[in-house]
C-alpha positions in Angstrom: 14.3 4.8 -21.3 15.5 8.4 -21.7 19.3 8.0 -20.3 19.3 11.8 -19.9 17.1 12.3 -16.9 18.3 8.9 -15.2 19.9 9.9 -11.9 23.6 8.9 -12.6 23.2 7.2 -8.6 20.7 5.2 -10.1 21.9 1.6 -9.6 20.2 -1.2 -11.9 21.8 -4.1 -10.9 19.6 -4.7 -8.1 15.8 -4.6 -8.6 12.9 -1.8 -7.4 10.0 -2.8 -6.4 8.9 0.2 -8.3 10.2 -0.9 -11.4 9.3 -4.2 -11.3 5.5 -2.5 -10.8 6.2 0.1 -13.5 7.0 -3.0 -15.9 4.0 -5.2 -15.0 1.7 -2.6 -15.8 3.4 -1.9 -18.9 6.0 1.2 -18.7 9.4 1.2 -19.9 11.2 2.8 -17.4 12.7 -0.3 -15.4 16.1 -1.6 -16.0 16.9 -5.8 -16.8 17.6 -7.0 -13.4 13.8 -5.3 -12.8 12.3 -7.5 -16.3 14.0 -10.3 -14.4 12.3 -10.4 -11.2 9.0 -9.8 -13.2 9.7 -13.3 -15.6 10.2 -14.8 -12.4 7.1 -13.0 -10.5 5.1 -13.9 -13.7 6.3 -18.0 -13.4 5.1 -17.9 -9.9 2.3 -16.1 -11.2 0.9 -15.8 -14.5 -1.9 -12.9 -13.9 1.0 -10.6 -12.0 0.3 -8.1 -14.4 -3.5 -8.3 -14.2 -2.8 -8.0 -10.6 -1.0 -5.2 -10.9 -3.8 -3.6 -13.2 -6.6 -4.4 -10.6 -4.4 -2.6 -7.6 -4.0 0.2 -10.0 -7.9 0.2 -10.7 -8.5 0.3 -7.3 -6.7 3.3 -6.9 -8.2 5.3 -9.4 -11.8 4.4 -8.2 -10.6 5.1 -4.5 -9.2 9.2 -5.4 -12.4 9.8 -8.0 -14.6 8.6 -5.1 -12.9 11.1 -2.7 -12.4 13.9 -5.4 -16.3 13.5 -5.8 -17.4 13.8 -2.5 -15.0 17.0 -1.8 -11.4 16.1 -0.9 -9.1 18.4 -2.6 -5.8 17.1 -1.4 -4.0 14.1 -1.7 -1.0 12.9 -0.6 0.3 9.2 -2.5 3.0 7.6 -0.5 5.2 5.1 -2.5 3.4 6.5 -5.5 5.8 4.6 -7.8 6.7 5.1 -11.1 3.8 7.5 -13.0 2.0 5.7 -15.6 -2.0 6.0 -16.7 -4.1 7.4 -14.5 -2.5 9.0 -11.9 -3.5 10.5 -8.6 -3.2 14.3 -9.9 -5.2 13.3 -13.3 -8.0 11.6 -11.9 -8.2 14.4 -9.0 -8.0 17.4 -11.7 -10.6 15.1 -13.6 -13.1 16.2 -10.9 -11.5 19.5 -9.3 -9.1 21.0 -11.3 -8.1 23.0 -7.8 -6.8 19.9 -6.0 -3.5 19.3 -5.0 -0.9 16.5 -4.7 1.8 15.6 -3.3 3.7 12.5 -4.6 6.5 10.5 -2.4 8.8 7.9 -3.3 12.3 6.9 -2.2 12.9 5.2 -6.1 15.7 7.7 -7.8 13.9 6.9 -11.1 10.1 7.2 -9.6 11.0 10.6 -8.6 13.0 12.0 -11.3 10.7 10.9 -13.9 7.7 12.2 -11.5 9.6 15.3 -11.6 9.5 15.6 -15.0 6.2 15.7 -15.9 5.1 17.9 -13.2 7.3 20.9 -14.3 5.0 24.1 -14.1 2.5 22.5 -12.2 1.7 24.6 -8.8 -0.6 22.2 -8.0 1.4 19.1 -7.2 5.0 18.3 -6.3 7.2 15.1 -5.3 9.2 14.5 -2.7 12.0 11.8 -2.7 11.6 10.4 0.9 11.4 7.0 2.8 7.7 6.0 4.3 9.4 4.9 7.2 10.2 8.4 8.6 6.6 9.9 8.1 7.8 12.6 10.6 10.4 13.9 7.9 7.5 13.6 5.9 4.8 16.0 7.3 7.1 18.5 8.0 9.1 18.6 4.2 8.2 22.2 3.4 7.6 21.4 -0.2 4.8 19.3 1.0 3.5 22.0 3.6 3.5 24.3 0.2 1.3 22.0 -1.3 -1.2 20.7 1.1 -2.8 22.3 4.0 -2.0 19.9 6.3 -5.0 21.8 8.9 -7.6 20.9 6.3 -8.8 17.2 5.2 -6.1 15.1 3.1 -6.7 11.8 2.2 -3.4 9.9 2.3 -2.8 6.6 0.0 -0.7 3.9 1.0 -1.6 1.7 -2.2 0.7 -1.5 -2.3 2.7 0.2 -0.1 3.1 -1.2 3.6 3.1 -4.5 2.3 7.0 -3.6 1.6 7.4 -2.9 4.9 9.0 -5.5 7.6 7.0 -5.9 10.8 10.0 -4.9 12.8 9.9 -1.4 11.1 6.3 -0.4 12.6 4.3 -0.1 9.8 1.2 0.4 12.0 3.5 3.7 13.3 3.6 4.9 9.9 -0.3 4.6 9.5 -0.5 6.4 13.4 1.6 8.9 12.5 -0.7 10.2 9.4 -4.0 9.4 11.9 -2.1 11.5 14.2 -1.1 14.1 11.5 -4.8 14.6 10.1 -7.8 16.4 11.3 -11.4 15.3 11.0 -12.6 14.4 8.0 -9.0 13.0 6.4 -8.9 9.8 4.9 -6.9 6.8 4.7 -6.5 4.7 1.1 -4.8 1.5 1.8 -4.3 -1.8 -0.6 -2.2 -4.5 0.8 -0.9 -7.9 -0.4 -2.3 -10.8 1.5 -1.8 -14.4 2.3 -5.0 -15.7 3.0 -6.1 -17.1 -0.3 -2.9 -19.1 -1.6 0.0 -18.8 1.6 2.0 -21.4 -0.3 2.0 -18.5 -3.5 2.9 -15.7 -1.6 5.6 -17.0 0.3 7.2 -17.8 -2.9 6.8 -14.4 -3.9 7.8 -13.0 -0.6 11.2 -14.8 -1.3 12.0 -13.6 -5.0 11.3 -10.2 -3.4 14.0 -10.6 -1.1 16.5 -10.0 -4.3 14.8 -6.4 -4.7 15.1 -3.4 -2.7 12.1 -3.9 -0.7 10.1 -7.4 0.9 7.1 -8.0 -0.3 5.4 -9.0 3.3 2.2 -10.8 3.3 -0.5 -10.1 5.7 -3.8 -11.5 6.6 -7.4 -9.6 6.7 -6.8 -9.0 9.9 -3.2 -7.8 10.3 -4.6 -5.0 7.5 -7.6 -4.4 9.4 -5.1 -3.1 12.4 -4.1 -0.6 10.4 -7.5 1.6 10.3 -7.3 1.9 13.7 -8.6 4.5 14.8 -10.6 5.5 10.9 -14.3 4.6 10.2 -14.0 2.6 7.6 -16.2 3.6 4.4 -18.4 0.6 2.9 -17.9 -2.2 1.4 -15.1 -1.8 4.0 -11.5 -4.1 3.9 -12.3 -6.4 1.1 -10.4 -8.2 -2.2 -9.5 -5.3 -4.6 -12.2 -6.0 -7.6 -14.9 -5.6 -4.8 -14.1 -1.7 -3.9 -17.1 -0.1 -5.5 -16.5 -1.1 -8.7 -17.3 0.3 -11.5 -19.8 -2.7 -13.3 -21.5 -3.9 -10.5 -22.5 -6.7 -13.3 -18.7 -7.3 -13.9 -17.6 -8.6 -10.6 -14.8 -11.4 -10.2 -16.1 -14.6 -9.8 -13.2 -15.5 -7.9 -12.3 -11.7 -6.5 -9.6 -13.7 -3.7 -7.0 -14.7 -7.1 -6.3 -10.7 -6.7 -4.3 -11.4 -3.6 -4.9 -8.1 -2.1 -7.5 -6.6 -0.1 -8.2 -2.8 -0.2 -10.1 0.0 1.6 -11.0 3.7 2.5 -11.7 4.8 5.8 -12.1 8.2 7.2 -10.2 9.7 10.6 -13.5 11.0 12.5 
């Protein structure tokens, strides 16, 4: 990792979540205490990173899907660490106009998010906490970027699910419902608990070493959070089965993902 850019308030005794993600699917900017929550993530379960990769995937076919049917912003909350395939490549894959707005509360997320958007008008980050999506929609830097009385499809990919029940994560998502106009849209992949409880509650408790939970919720918890949105098809399903890109290549078992995912649209 480039020591040079590190924030010096960076603290890498403790784990990120976003590091931990960053190493899974392969990056190298985490720290040890990070590669140490991943071995033990890994022991509880051994396709971690292929879970990782799939919530990734999802993501990717979720913004090229919007890009192609005419969104043009896009705002990625608890975007993480950047690695392949990010929100303002695939978008700029299909419009070269759109425009992004990153946030993240990581120190290393953001400054390294920073750094390879220098010069680009089109796309900024902001270092903020989801839980205070008022601070959020009114940042200026954001309010530069996006058009905020225009469409925006927000993304909350593996994101709420490291938020505690008692911080009203259903606010957050009625806040942005609130904060959009017709024809915004809502990207949401969560981690559930339906397929193996007795697996994720041991991962919720090796997450309780890191700087955010990793809560488990069931179909219908998640569901709660489109309130409100028309959800697009196939609708709140396991991650491999959002429109996927080989309709012939389909997970047998699509529930070992342990994460369901969906797009919906505020009407």
């Amino acid at each position: 990792m480039d020591a040079e850019w590190i924030p010096p308030e960076v603290d890498g005794r403790r784990p990120s979540v976003a590091r931990v993600y960053d190493y899974l699917l392969g990056g190298a900017h985490n720290f040890a205490s990070d590669r140490d929550l991943a071995t033990g993530l890994l022991r509880i379960e051994p396709k971690a990173r292929e879970l990782a990769r799939a919530n990734r995937a999802f993501l990717r076919r979720a913004v090229r899907t919007l890009a192609e049917a005419g969104v043009d912003q896009f705002v990625d909350i608890g975007s993480g660490i950047p690695t392949q395939g990010n929100v303002h490549e695939i978008a700029h894959a299909v419009n070269p106009a759109a425009r992004v707005v990153y946030i993240d509360n990581d120190d290393v997320a953001v400054a390294h998010s920073r750094s390879i958007l220098v010069g680009d008008e089109r796309a900024a980050v902001i270092q903020a906490d989801m839980r205070r999506p008022a601070e959020i929609l009114a940042d200026p830097e954001l309010n530069r970027v996006v058009d905020l009385s225009r469409p925006v499809a927000f993304l909350l990919v593996a994101a709420l699910h490291l938020i505690k029940d008692e911080e009203d994560p259903a606010g957050i998502v009625a806040a942005l419902h609130e904060a959009g106009v017709p024809g915004a849209h809502l990207v949401l992949s969560h981690l559930t608990h339906e397929a193996d409880p007795g697996k994720t509650a041991a991962i919720g408790k090796l997450y309780d070493r890191a700087t955010s939970p990793a809560v488990s919720r069931s179909h219908a918890d998640i569901l709660r959070f489109f309130d409100g949105w028309d959800l697009l098809d196939p609708g709140l399903v396991y991650l491999p089965l959002w429109r996927p890109d080989d309709e012939t290549a389909v997970e047998d078992r699509p529930e070992r993902f342990l994460g369901f995912g969906g797009v919906a649209r505020r009407p």
